[in-house]
C-alpha positions in Angstrom: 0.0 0.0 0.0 1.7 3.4 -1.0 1.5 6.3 1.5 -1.0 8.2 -1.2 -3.3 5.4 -0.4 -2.5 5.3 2.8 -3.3 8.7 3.2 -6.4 8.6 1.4 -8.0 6.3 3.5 -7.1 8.1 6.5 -9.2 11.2 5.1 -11.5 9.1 4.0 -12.3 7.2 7.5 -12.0 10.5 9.6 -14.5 12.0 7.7 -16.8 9.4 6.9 -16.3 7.8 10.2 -17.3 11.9 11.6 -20.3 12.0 10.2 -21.7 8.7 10.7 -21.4 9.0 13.8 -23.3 12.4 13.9 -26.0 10.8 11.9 -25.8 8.0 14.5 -26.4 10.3 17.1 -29.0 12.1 15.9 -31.2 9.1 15.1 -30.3 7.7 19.0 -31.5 11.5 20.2 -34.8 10.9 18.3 -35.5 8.0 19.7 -34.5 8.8 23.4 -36.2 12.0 22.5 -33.9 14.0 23.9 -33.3 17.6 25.0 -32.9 19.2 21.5 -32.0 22.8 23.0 -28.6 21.3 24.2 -26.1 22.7 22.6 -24.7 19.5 21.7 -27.7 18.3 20.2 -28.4 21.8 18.4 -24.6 21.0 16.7 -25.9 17.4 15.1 -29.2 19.0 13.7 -27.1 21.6 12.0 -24.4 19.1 10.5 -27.6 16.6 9.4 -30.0 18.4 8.2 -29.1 19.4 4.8 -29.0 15.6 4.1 -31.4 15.0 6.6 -34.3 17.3 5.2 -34.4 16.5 1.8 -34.4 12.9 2.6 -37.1 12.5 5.0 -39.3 13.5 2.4 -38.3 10.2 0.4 -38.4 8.2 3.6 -41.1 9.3 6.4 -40.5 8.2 9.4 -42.3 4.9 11.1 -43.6 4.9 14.7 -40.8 7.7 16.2 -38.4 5.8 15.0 -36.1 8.4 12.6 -35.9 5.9 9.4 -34.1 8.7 7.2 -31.7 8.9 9.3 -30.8 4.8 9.4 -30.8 5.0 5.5 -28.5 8.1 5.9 -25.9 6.4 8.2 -26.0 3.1 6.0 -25.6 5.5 3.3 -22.3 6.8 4.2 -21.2 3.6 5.6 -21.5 2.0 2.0 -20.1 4.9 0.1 -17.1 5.1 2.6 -16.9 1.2 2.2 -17.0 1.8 -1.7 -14.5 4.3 -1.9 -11.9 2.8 0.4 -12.3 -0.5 -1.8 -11.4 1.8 -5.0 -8.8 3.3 -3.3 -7.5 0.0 -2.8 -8.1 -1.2 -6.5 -10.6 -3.3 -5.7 -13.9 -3.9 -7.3 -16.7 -3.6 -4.6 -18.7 -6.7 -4.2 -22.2 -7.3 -3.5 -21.5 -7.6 0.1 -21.0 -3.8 0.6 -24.7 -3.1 2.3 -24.9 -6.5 4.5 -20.9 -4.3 5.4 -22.6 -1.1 6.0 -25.2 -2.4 8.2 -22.2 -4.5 10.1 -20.8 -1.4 10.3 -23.7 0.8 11.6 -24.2 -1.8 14.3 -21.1 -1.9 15.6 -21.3 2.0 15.8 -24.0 2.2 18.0 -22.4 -1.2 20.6 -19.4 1.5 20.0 -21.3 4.8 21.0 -22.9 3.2 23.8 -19.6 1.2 25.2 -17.7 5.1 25.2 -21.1 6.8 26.7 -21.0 4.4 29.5 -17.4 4.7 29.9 -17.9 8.4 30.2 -20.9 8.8 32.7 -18.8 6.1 34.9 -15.4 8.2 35.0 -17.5 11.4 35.6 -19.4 10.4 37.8 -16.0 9.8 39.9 -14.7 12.8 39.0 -17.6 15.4 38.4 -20.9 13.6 40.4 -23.8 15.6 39.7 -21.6 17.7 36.9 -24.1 19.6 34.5 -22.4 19.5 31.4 -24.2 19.7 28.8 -22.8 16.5 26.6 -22.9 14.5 29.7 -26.4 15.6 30.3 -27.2 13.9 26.6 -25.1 11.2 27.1 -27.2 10.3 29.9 -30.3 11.1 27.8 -29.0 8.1 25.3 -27.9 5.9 27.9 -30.8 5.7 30.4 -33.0 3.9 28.2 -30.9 1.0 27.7 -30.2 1.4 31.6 -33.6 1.0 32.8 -34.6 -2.0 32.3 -31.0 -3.8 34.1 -31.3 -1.7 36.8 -35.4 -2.8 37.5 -33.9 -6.1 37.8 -30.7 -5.4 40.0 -31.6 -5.9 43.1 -30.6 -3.1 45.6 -26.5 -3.0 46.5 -26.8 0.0 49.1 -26.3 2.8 46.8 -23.8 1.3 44.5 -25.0 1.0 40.9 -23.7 -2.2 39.7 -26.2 -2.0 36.0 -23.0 -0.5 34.0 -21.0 -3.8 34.5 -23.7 -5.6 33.2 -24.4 -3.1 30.3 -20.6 -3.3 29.4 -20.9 -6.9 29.5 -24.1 -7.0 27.2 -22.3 -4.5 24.2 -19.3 -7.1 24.8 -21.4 -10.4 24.2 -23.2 -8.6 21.3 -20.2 -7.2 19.6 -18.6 -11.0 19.5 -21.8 -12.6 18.6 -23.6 -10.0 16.5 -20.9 -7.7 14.9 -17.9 -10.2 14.5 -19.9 -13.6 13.7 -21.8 -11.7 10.8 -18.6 -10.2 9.8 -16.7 -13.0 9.6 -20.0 -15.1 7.9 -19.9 -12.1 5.4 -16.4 -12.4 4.4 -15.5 -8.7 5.6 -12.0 -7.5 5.6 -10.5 -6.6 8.7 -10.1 -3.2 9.0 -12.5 -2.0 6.7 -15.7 -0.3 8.2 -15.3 2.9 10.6 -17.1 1.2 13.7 -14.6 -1.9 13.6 
């Protein structure tokens, strides 16, 4: 692989990898229906919408659930995919959407795995801190949180539910994201949430 190539890919990951994960986040902020007047969240409608707008009137959306913005993210997984695979000299084969989807999914076990990660250290460091991307990180996460800590029983204040959330993204990541990869006949290394 010559450094042009190498370097291409780089660009072509950061960016693509960027805004996938904007569009990522702004279909999880539907769905949690989160505070859209964060200025976080007032950053991803900005950077989707022109995308975003047009497309939704192509692809409504289906019970709260943001569809345009699934088709978006697969989208730019496929056409990053597509152009990395060029870049390569490679002919893209049919596999490239069953790869985008492989790679969406592993996105979200990804943006979930760091939020966690995140709300544990600072709630260490900062307890109570009112930051406004922890605040929406929380927004994502409690939804997913709710349900293992109903069944927790009670530890005296400790909050044992993030060891068993880490350990659920960790049993899916092996059995969703890398068995279908493998069965798919993916390349290592080639999709952004990987």
């Amino acid at each position: 692989m010559t450094p042009l190539t190498q370097a291409g890919m780089l660009v072509i990951n950061t960016l693509a990898g960027l805004y996938l994960l904007v569009v990522v986040l702004r279909f999880l902020l539907q769905l949690v229906r989160a505070d859209f007047y964060n200025p976080v969240s007032q950053f991803i409608v900005k950077a989707t919408n022109p995308l975003l707008i047009p497309l939704r009137k192509v692809i409504p959306g289906l019970g709260g659930i943001d569809l345009a913005s699934l088709v978006l993210a697969l989208f730019v997984q496929a056409v990053a995919i597509v152009l990395i695979l060029l870049l390569n000299g490679i002919q893209p084969p049919l596999q490239v959407a069953i790869w985008a989807i492989i790679g969406v999914l592993s996105l979200f076990l990804k943006i979930y795995f760091w939020g966690l990660l995140i709300t544990v250290i600072a709630s260490w460091i900062a307890p109570g801190s009112y930051n406004p991307a922890l605040i929406l990180i929380s927004q994502i996460l409690e939804p997913a949180m709710k349900p293992i800590r109903k069944i927790m029983p009670d530890m005296g204040g400790l909050d044992l539910s993030p060891i068993i959330m880490f350990l659920t993204i960790q049993v899916l990541e092996v059995l969703v994201v890398r068995g279908m990869a493998g069965a798919s006949g993916m390349p290592a290394g080639l999709i952004m949430g990987i």
